[in-house]
VEXVEX-260937 format. One record per residue (C-alpha): residue number from 1; residue in one letter; x negated, y, z. Coordinates in steps of 0.1 Angstrom, whole numbers. Last residue first. Layout:
residues N
NUM;A;X;Y;Z
...
This chain:
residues 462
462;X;858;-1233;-185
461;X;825;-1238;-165
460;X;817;-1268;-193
459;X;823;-1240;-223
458;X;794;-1213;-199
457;X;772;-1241;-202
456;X;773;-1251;-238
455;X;769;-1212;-248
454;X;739;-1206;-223
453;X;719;-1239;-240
452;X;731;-1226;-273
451;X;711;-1193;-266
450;X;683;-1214;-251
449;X;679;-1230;-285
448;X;680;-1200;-302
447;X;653;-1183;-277
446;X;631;-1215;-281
445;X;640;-1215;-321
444;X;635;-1175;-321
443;X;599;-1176;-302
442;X;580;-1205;-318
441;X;590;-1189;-353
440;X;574;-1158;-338
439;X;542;-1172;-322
438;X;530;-1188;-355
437;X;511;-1159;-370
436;X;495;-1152;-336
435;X;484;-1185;-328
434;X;470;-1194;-362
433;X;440;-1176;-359
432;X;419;-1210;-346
431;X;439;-1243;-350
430;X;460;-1249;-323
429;X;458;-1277;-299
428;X;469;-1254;-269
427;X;505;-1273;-272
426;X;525;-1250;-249
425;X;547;-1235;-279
424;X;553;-1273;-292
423;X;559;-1287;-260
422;X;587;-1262;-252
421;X;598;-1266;-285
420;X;606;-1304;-283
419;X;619;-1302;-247
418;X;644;-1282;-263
417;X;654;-1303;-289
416;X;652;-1332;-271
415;X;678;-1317;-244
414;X;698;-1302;-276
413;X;706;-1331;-290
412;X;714;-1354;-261
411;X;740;-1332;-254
410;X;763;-1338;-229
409;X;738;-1344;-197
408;X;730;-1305;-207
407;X;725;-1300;-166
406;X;692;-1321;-158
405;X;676;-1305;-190
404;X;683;-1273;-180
403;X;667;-1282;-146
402;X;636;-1294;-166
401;X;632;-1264;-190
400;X;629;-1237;-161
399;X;601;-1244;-138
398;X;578;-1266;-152
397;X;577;-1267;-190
396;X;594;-1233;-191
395;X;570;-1209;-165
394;X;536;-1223;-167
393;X;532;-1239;-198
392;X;559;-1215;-216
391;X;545;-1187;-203
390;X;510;-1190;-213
389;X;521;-1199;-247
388;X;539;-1168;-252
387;X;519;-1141;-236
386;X;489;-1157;-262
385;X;461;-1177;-270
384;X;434;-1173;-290
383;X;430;-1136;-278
382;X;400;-1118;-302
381;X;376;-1105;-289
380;X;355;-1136;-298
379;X;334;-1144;-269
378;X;292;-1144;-277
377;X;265;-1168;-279
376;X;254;-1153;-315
375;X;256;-1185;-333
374;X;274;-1209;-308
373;X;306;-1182;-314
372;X;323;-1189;-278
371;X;363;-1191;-278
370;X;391;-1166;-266
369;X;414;-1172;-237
368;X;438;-1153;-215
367;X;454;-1170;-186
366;X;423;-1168;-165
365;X;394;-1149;-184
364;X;383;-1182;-206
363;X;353;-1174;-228
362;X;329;-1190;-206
361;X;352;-1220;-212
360;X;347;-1219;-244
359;X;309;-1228;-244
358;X;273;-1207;-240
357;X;285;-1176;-235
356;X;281;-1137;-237
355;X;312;-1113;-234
354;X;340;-1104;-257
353;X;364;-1108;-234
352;X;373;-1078;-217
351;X;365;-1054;-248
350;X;395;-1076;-264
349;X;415;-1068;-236
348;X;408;-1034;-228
347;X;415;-1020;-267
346;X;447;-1045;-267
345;X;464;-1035;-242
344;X;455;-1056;-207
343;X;475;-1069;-176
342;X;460;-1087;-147
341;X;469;-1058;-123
340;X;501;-1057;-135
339;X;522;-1075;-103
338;X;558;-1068;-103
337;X;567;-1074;-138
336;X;604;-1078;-145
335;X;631;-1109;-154
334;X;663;-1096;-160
333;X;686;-1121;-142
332;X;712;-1095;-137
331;X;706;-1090;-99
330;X;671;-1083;-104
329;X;645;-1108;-114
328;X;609;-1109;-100
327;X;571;-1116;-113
326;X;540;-1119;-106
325;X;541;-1148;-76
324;X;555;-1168;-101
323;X;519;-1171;-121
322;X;510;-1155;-153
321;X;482;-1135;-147
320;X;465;-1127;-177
319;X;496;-1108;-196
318;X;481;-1089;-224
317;X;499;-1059;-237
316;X;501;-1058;-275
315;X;492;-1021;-293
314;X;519;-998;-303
313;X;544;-1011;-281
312;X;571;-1030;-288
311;X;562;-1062;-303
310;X;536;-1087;-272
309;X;552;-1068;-246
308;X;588;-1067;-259
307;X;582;-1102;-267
306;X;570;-1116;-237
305;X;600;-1099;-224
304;X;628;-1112;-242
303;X;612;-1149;-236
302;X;616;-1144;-196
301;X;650;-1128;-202
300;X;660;-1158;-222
299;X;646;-1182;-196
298;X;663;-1160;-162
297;X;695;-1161;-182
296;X;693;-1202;-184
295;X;685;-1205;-146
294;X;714;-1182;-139
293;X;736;-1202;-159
292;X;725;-1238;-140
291;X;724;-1218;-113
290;X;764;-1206;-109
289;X;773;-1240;-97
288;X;763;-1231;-65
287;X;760;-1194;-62
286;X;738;-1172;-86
285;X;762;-1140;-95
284;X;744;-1121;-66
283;X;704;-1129;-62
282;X;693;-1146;-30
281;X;706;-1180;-35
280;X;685;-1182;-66
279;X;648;-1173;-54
278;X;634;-1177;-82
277;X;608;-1206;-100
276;X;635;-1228;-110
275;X;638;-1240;-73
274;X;615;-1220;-50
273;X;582;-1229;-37
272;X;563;-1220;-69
271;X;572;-1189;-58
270;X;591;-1161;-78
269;X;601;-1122;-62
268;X;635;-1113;-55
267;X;631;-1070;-54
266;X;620;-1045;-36
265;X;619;-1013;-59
264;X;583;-995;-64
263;X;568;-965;-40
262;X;532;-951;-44
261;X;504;-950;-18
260;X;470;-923;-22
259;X;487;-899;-8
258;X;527;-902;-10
257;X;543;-916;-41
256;X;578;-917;-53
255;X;598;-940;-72
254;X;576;-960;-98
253;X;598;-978;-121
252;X;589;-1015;-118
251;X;584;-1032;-151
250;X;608;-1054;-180
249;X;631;-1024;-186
248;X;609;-1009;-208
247;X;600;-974;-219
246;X;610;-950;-191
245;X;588;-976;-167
244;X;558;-978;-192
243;X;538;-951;-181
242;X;540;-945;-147
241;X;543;-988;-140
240;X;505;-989;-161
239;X;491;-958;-139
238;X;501;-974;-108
237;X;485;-1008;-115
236;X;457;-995;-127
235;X;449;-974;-93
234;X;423;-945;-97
233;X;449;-924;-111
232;X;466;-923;-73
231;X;438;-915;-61
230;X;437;-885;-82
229;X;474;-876;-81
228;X;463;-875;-42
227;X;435;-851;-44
226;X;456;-830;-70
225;X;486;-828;-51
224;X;469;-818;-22
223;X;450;-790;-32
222;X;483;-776;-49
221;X;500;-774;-17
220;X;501;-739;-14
219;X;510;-734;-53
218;X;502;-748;-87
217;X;529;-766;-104
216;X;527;-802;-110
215;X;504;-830;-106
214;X;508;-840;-138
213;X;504;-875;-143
212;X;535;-887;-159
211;X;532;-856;-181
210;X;504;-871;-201
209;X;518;-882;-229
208;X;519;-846;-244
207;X;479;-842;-244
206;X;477;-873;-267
205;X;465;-910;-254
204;X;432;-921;-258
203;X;433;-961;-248
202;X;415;-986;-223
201;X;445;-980;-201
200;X;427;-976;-164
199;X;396;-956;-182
198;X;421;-939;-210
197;X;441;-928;-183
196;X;409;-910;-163
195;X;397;-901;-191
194;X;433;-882;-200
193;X;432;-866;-162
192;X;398;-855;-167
191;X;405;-834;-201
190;X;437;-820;-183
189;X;417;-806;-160
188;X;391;-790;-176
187;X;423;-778;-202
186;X;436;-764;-165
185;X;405;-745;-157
184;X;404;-750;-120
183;X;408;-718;-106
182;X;436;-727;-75
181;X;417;-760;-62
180;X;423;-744;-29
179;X;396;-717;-37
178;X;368;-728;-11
177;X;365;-762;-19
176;X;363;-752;-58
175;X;330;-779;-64
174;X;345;-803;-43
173;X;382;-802;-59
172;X;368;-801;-97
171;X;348;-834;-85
170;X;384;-857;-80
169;X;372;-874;-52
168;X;358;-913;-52
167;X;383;-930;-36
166;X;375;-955;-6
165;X;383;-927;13
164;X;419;-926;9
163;X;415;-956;30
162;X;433;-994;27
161;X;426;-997;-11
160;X;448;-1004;-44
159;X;481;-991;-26
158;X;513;-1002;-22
157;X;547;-997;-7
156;X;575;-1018;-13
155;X;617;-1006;-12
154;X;642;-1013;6
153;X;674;-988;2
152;X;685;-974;37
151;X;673;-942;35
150;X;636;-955;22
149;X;629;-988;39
148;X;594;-1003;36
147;X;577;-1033;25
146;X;540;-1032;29
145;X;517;-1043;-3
144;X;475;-1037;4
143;X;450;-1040;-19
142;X;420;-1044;-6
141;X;413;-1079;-21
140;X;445;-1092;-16
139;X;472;-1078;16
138;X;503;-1092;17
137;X;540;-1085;30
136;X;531;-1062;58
135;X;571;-1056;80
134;X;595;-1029;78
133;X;579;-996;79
132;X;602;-965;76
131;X;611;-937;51
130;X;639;-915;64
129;X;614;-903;91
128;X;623;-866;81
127;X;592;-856;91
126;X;560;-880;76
125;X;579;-900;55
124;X;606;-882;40
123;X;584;-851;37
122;X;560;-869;24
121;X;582;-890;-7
120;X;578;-867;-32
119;X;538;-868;-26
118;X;509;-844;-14
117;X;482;-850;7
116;X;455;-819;24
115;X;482;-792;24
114;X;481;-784;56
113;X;520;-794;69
112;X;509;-828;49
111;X;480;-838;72
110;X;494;-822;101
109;X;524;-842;101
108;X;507;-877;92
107;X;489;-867;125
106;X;524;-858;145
105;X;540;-891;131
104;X;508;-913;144
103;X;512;-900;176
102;X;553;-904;177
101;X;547;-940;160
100;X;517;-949;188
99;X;539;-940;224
98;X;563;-967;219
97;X;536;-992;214
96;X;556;-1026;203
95;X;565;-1011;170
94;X;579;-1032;143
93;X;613;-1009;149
92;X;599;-980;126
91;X;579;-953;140
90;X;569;-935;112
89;X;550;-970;95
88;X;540;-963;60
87;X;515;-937;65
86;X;488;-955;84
85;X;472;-966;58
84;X;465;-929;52
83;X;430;-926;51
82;X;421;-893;28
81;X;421;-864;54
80;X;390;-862;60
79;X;382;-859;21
78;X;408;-838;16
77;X;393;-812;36
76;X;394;-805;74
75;X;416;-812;107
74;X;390;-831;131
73;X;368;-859;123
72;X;371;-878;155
71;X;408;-878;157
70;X;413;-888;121
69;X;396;-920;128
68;X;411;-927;159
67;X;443;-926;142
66;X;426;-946;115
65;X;421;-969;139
64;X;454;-970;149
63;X;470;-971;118
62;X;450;-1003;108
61;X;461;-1021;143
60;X;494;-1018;135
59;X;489;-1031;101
58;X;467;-1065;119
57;X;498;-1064;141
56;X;523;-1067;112
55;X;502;-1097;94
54;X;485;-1102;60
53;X;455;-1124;67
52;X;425;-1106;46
51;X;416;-1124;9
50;X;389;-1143;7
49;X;406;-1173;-5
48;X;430;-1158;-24
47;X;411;-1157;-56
46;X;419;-1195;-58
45;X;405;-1208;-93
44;X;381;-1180;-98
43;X;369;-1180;-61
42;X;362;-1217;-64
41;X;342;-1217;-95
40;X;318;-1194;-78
39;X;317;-1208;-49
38;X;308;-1235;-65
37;X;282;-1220;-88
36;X;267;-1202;-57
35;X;264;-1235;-38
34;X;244;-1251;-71
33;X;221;-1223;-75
32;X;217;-1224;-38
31;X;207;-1259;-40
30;X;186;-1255;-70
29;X;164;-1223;-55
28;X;158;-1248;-25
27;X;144;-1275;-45
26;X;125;-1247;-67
25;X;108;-1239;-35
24;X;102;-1272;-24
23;X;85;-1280;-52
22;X;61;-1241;-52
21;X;52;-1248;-20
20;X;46;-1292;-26
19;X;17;-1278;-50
18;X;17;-1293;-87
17;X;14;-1332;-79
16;X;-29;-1324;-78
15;X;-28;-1298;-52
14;X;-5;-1313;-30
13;X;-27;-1347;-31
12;X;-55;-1326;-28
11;X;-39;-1306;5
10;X;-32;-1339;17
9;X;-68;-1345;16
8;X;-79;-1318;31
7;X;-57;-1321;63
6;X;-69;-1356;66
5;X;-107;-1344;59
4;X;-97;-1322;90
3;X;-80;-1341;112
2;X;-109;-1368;105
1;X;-134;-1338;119
C-alpha cells in the first residue's frame, strides 16, 4: 500500500512538471538533432568520409560477383546485361586468379557478340584485349575511376555507378523489347535525348547540338547502343566533357566509351601533397631549375581558364569544386579539368542556390556562394562570388604565389605587387554585385603581373 501511494505520488510530481514521458522525449529528440547536425556538417566538409576504400582486390572482387551475377540471370535483355564493372579488367597483369580474366573475357564476350552493350572501345576491350586494367585509382560515392591501358597509351576509366543496373532504362527500349529498338520514332527519340541534356546541363540546346549523343546508325547492334548511350546520358560528368571537349582545351576529351563506362586521357593530377600544387617532376620540360617557369605557366594557364569558363561560352560555367584533386596539367602546363561533377551553367547554378535560409551560410553550396534575403528567407540566385576568387584563395595564395615569390628575390617590386593582387582577388569583403563587374580588372593585372613574372625568369635562365 506505501508502494503504491509512493508510485502515485511520483506520478503527481510527473504530472504536475509536464510529464517526465514527453521530457525525456524531447531530451532524446535534441540529442539526435544535435548528432544529425554534426554529421551533417561533417559530410559537407569531408564528403570522403563515406566513401568505399579504393583497392585492386576490392575491383577484383566487383567483377567477380558480377560474374556470378550474370551467371544467375542468364543471357537476356539489356537490363541483365547492364553491370559491367567488370569490364575494365581483360585479364591484365593485376590478376592473381589466372582462371577469372579468361571467364570474365568470355562473358563481356557474349554481352557485346549479342548486342546487349555497345561502345568504340568494346571490341578492344572485350576481344581484342588491347584495353587492359592497370590498377583502381578511387572510388567516391558510387562513382568509380580505374586507370587502364588502351594499346599502350594510359588512359582512366569511369563511371557514375558500379552496375548498369543502377540506371533507370531508356523506356522506348522496354516498351519495343521485341523489335530490337528498330521502330522507335526517331523525333521520339531525339526529344528524350535533348531532356535528357537539358536535365544534366540545366539548358535546351537545338536539334543540331546534339550529335555528341547520337547513338548512331541503326543496325544489329542498335539495341545496344541505345541502352548504353542512355547510361551514359545519365552521367553529368560525361555529358559536360562530350560537349565541351571540341570547344576548349581546358577539359578532358572523351575517347571512347563502352556500356555504361567512358574513356578520358591520364594525366598529372594536383594534390595538396605536391609542391605548387602539381606533380612537377613528373611532367617533361619541369626539371630542376625548370619549376620556377613551370610554376609560372601553370598560374597563367590557371587564370586563362577561369576565364574561358567564366567569357566563352554563352552562359558562365560555375566551378564549385575547386580543390587540387580537380584538376591536371599536360606536358605544356595547360591546366585542364578532370573532375566536373561540381560544375554548373548558369540556368543549374542559380536554380542550385536559390534555396530557403535563415543566414549566409545556408546559402553557401561549397565553393559557390550567394547570400540569404532575411525578408523572404531565401538564397539569391545569384553567385556572389566567383571562378576567380575561388581560385586565387585556394590555388594562388597557397600553392602558386609563394614559390614565385621565393624565386623573384630581384624584384622587390613585383613580389609586393603580386602578393598585392592575389589578396585583393581573394578578399571576400566585397560589397554585394560588385564581384562580377570587378573580376576583369582583377584578372588582367594578376595575368599582367604573372606575364612579367615569366619574362623576369626566363632573363635570369639566360
Amino acid at each position: 500500500m506505501a508502494r503504491a501511494a509512493g508510485a502515485r505520488g511520483r506520478a503527481g510530481w510527473c504530472g504536475r512538471r509536464g510529464r517526465c514521458g514527453r521530457g525525456a522525449l524531447l531530451a532524446f529528440a535534441a540529442w539526435t538533432a544535435g548528432w544529425v547536425l554534426a554529421a551533417t556538417l561533417l559530410l559537407r566538409a569531408h564528403p570522403g568520409v563515406l566513401s568505399e576504400r579504393c583497392t585492386n582486390e576490392k575491383s577484383r572482387r566487383i567483377l567477380a560477383a558480377l560474374s556470378a551475377l550474370r551467371r544467375r540471370l542468364g543471357p537476356g535483355g539489356s537490363r541483365i546485361l547492364g553491370p559491367r564493372q567488370e569490364s575494365p579488367n581483360p585479364g591484365g597483369p593485376e590478376s592473381s586468379h589466372p582462371a577469372a580474366p579468361q571467364l570474365n573475357r568470355k562473358i563481356r564476350c557474349q554481352d557485346y557478340r549479342g548486342g546487349a552493350l555497345a561502345g568504340d572501345l568494346c571490341e578492344d576491350l572485350c576481344v581484342a584485349g588491347k584495353l587492359l586494367f592497370q590498377r583502381c585509382l578511387h572510388y567516391n560515392r558510387g562513382k568509380k575511376v580505374l586507370q587502364a591501358d588502351w594499346r599502350g597509351r594510359p588512359v582512366v576509366l569511369k563511371s557514375k555507378e558500379e552496375a548498369f543496373s543502377s540506371f533507370p532504362p531508356l523506356s522506348l527500349l522496354e516498351e519495343e523489347a521485341g523489335e530490337g529498338g528498330q521502330d522507335i520514332p526517331e523525333a521520339e527519340l531525339l526529344l528524350m535525348v535533348a531532356g535528357e541534356v537539358k536535365s544534366a546541363l540545366g539548358l535546351e540546346l537545338s536539334n543540331s547540338s546534339l550529335g555528341p549523343w547520337w547513338p548512331g546508325r541503326r543496325g544489329p547492334r542498335w539495341r545496344g547502343q541505345l541502352a548504353s548511350l542512355w547510361a551514359l546520358l545519365q552521367q553529368e560528368e560525361y555529358v559536360y566533357f562530350s560537349l565541351l571537349q571540341d570547344l576548349s582545351p581546358h577539359v578532358l576529351p572523351v575517347l571512347g566509351s563502352c556500356g555504361h563506362f567512358y574513356a578520358v586521357e591520364f594525366l598529372a593530377a594536383g594534390s595538396p601533397h605536391h609542391r605548387a600544387l602539381f606533380p612537377l617532376d613528373q611532367v617533361p620540360g619541369a626539371p630542376g631549375g625548370g619549376q620556377a617557369k613551370a610554376i609560372s605557366d601553370i598560374a597563367l594557364s590557371f587564370l586563362d581558364m577561369v576565364n574561358h569558363f567564366d567569357s566563352d561560352f554563352s552562359h558562365r560555367l560555375h566551378l564549385c569544386d575547386i580543390k587540387p584533386e580537380n584538376f591536371a596539367i599536360r606536358s605544356d602546363f595547360t591546366v585542364v579539368a578532370i573532375d566536373v561533377d561540381m560544375a554548373f551553367f548558369e540556368p543549374k547554378m542559380r536554380e542550385i542556390l536559390e534555396q530557403n535560409c535563415t543566414d549566409d551560410e545556408d546559402c553557401n553550396f561549397f565553393d559557390c556562394f550567394s547570400r540569404c534575403d532575411l525578408r523572404v528567407n531565401k538564397c539569391g540566385a545569384q553567385r556572389v562570388n566567383n571562378n576567380l576568387q575561388s581560385s586565387v584563395t585556394k590555388y594562388f595564395a597557397i600553392g602558386f604565389s609563394p614559390h614565385l615569390s621565393r624565386v623573384l628575390r630581384s624584384s622587390f617590386q613585383l613580389q609586393l605587387q603580386l602578393q598585392e593582387a592575389v589578396q585583393e582577388c581573394a578578399d571576400p569583403e566585397v560589397p554585394s554585385g560588385n564581384t562580377r563587374r570587378d573580376a576583369p580588372s582583377v584578372f588582367w593585372k594578376l595575368r599582367r603581373l604573372l606575364q612579367a613574372t615569366l619574362r623576369e625568369l626566363q632573363e635570369a635562365e639566360k
